[in-house]
Wavefront OBJ file of the C-alpha trace (Angstrom):
o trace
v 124.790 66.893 351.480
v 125.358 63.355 352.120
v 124.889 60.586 349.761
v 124.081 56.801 349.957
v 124.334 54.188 347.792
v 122.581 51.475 346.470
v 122.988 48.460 348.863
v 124.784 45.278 347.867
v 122.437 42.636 347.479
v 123.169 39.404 349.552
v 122.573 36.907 346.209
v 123.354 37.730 342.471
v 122.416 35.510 339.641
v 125.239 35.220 336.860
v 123.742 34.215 333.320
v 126.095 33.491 330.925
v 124.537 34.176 327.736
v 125.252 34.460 323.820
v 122.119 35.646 322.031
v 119.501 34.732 324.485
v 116.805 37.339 323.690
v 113.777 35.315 323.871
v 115.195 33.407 326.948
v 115.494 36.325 329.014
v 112.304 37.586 328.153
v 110.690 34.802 329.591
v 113.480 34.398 332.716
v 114.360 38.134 334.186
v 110.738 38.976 335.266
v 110.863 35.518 337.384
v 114.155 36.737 339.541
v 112.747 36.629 342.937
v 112.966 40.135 344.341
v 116.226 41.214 346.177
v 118.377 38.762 343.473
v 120.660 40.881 341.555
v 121.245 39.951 338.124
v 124.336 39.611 336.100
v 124.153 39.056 332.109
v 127.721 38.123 331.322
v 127.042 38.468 327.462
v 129.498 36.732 324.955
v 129.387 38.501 322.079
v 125.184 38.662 321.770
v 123.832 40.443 318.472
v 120.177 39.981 319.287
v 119.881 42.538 321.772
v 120.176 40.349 324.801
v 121.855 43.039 326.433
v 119.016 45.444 325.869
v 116.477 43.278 327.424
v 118.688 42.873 330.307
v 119.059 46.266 331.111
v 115.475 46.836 330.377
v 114.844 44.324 333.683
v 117.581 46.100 335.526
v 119.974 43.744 335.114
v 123.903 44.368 334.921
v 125.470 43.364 331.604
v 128.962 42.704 331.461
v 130.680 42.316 328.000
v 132.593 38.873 327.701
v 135.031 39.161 324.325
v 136.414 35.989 325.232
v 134.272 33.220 323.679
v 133.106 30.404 325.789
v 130.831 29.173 328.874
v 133.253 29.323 330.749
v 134.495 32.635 329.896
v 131.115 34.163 330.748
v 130.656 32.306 333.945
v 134.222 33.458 334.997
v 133.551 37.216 334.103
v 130.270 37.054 336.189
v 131.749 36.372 339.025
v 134.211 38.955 338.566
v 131.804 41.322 338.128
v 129.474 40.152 340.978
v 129.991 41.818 344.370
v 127.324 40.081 346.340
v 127.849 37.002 349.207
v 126.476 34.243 347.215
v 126.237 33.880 343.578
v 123.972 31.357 341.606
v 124.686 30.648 337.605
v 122.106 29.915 335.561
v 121.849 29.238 332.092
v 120.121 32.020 330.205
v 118.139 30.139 327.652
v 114.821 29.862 330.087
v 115.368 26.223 330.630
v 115.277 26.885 334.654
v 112.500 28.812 336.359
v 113.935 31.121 338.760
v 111.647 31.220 340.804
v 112.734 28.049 341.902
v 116.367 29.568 343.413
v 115.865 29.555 346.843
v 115.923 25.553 346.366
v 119.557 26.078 345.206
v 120.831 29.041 347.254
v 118.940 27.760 350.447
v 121.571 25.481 351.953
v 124.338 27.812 351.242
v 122.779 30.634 352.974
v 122.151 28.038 355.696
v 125.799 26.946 355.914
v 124.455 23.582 355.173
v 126.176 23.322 351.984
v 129.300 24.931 350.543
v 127.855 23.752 346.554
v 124.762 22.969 345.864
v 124.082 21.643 342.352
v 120.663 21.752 340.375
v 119.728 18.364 339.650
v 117.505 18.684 336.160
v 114.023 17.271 336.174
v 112.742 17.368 332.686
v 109.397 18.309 332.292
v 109.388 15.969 328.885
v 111.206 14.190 326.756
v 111.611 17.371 324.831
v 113.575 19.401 327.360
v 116.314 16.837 327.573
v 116.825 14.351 324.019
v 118.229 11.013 324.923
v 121.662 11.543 323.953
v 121.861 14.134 326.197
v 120.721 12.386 328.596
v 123.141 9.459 327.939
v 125.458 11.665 328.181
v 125.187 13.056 330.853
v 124.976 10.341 333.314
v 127.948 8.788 331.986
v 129.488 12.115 332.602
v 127.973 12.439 336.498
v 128.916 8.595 336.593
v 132.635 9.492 335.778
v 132.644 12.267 338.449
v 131.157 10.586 341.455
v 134.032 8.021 340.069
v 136.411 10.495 340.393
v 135.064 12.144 343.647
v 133.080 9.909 345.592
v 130.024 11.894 345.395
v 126.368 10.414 344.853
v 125.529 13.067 342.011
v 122.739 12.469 339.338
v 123.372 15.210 337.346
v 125.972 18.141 336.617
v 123.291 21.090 335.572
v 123.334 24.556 334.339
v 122.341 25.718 337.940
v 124.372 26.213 341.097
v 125.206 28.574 343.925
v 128.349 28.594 345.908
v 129.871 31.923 348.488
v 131.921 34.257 345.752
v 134.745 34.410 347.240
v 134.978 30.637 347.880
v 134.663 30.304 343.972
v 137.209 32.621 343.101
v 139.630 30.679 345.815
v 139.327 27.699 343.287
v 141.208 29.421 340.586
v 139.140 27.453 337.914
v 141.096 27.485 334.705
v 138.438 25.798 332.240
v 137.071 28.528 330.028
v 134.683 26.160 327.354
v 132.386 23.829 328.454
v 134.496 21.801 330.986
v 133.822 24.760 333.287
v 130.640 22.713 335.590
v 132.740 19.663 335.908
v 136.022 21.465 336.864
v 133.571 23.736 339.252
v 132.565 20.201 341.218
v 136.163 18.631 340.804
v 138.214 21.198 342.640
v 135.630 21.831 344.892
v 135.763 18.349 346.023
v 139.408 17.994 345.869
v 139.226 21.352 348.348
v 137.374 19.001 350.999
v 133.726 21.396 350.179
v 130.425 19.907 351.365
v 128.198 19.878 348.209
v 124.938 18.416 347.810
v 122.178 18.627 345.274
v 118.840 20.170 345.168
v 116.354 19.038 342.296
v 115.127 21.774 339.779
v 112.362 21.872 337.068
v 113.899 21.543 333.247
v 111.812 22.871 330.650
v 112.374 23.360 326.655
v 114.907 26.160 326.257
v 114.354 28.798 323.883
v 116.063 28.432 321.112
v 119.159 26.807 319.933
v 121.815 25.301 322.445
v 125.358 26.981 321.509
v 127.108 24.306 323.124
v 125.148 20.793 322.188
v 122.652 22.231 319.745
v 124.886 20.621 317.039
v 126.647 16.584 317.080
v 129.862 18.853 317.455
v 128.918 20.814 320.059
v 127.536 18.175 322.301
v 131.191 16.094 321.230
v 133.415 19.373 322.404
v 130.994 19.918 325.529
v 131.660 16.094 326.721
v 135.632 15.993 325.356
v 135.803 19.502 327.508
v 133.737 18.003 330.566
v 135.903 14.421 330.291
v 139.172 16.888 330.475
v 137.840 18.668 333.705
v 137.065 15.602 335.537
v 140.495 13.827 334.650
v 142.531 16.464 335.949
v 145.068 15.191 338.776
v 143.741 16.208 341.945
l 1 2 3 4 5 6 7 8 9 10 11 12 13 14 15 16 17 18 19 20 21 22 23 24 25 26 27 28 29 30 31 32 33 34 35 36 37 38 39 40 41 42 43 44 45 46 47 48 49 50 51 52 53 54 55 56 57 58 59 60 61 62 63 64 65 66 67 68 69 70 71 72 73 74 75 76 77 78 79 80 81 82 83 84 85 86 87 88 89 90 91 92 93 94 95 96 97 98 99 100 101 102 103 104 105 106 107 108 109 110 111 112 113 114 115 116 117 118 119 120 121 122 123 124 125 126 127 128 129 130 131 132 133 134 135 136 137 138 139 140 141 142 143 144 145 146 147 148 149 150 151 152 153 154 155 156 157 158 159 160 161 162 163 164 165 166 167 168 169 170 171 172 173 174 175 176 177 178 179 180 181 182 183 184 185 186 187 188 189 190 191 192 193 194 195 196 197 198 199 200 201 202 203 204 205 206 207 208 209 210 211 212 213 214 215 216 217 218 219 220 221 222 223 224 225 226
């Protein structure tokens, strides 16, 4: 009796995610068909998880705390061409992906970055905002590239991502994503993407602290010798 296995799908989305509940609610039943999904879960206690699995999504358990971290197990875990992160809070639409993973797919891009477009005021306060263009400023400093934003969303080939060997494991993780793959010679462009109001709390700048150890981890990333 022969058997056959699922097949491997061609994209997987990675969501890192530390007690995302009402997030996922709203994001997992948006996953274009044929998208695997891949919770990376940090240590959730609101049954994040659960949900996850409930939309037939893959959880992987991260005990190592930080973005990073999860992003890092995810792709680990993943086994499928081209991988997308996303954050997990519903802040993105996925239904908006094939914006993102479209130029990969095409060979037209090696990264493609999710520029945010707030939808309001709301979904981005001002001193994130300051924030982060004086982050993307320092970047396209550093690298010569034209980017407006470094966002929660973008899609790169797998194993071109694990040849990086990123090392950043807290919230330097985007920054050191673009760095390297600029100092690696990668074509990366930018695609732009709807921001909306996340659900819930940020773990990373929902506090002055947070947003100070997200931008001292991001600065770190960027000023690492090429």
């Amino acid at each position: 009796m022969s058997t056959s296995s699922a097949p491997v799908p061609r994209i997987e989305l990675i969501l890192p995610c530390l007690d995302e509940a009402e997030g996922l609610r709203w994001l997992l039943p948006r996953v274009p068909a044929g998208i695997g999904v891949i919770v990376a879960d940090n240590g959730s206690r609101d049954g994040s998880g659960a949900i996850a699995r409930d939309h037939g999504g893959t959880v992987v358990g991260v005990p190592e705390r930080g973005y990073g971290a999860a992003c890092h197990a995810g792709l680990l875990a993943a086994t499928a061409e081209v991988v997308v992160v996303m954050d997990a809070d519903g802040s993105c639409d996925p239904a908006e992906l094939d914006r993102v993973v479209r130029p990969v797919l095409d060979d037209a891009a090696d990264l493609v970055i999710g520029a945010r477009r707030p939808v309001s005021r709301h979904a981005q306060p001002w001193r994130l905002r300051l924030a982060n263009r004086a982050l993307a400023a320092r970047i396209n400093a550093r690298t010569g590239l034209g980017l407006h934003d470094l966002g929660p969303v973008r899609a790169a080939r797998r194993h071109s991502l694990l040849g990086l060997d990123l090392r950043d494991r807290r919230s330097g993780y985007p920054a050191e994503t673009v760095v390297r793959a600029s100092d690696a010679g990668w074509r990366i462009a930018e695609a732009w993407v709807t921001y909306r109001v996340r659900h819930g709390r940020s773990k990373v700048t929902g506090t002055p602290l947070g947003a100070w150890r997200a931008v001292r981890d991001m600065t770190a990333a960027i000023d690492q010798p090429a």
